[in-house]
C-alpha positions as CSV (number, residue, x, y, z in Angstrom):
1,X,132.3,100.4,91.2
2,X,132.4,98.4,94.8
3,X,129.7,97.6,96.2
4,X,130.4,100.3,99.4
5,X,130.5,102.9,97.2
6,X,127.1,101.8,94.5
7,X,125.4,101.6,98.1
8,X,126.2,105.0,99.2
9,X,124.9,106.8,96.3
10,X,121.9,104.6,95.7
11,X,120.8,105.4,99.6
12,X,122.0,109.3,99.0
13,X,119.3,108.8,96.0
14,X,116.5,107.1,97.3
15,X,116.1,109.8,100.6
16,X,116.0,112.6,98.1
17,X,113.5,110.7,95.6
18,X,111.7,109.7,99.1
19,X,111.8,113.3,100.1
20,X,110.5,114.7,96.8
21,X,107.5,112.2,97.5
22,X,106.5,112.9,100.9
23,X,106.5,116.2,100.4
24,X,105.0,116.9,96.6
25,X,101.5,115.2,96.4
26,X,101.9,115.3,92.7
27,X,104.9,113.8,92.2
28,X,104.2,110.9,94.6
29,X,101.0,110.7,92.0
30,X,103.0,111.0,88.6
31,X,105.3,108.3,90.6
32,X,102.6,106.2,91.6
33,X,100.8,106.3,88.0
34,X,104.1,105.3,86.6
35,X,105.0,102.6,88.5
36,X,101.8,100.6,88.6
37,X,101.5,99.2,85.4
38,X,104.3,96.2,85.2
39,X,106.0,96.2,88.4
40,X,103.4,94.6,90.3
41,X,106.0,92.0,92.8
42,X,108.2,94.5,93.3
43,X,108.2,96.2,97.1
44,X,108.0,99.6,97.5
45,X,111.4,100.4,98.3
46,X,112.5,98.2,95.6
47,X,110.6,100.2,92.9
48,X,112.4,103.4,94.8
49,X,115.3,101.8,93.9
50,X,114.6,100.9,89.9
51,X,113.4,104.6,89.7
52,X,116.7,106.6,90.9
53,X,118.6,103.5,89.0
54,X,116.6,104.0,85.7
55,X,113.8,106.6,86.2
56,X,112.4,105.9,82.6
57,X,112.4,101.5,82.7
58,X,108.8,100.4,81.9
59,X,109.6,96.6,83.0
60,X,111.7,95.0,85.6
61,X,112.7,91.5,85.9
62,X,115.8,89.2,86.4
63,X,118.0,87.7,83.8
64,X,116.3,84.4,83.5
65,X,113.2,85.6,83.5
66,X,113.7,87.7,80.6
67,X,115.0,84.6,78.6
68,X,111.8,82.8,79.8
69,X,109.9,85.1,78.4
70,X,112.5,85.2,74.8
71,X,113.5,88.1,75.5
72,X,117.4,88.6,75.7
73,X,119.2,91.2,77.4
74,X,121.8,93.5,75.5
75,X,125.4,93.0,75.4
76,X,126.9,95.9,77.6
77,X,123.5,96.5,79.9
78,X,124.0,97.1,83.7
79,X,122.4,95.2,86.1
80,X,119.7,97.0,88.7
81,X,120.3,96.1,92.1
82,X,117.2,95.9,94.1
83,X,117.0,93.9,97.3
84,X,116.3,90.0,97.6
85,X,113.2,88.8,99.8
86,X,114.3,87.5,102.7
87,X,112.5,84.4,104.1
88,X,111.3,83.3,107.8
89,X,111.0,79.6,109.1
């Protein structure tokens, strides 16, 4: 898929899932619950964008850090594009 075309429907996905949580207390709850637990660097918009990516992921982190931690990735997996911090001088 190019990258025009991932971009469209991740930001077609992330105003509906940022819809559903302005305007339902619980889910913004059930979201918040969720989410808490072991993506702890993550920005909020990135951990809008690993939910409509993979709604059910428990953990989050790049493909070094997974090694560091032995832990290997799967043959076949799909990456979960989330956006780099951008730094100031």
């Amino acid at each position: 898929m190019k990258r025009k075309d991932r971009n469209k429907i991740l930001l077609s996905k992330l105003k509906e899932l940022s819809s559903d949580l302005v305007t339902d207390p619980d889910k913004l709850k059930v979201f918040a619950d969720r989410w808490r637990g072991g993506f702890r660097q993550y920005s909020f918009y990135n951990l809008l964008l690993i939910a409509v990516q993979k709604g059910e992921a428990t953990l989050c982190a790049g493909f070094k850090q997974w090694n560091k931690q032995k832990r290997w990735v799967n043959e076949g997996e799909k990456a979960l594009w989330i956006l780099a911090p951008g730094f100031v001088s």
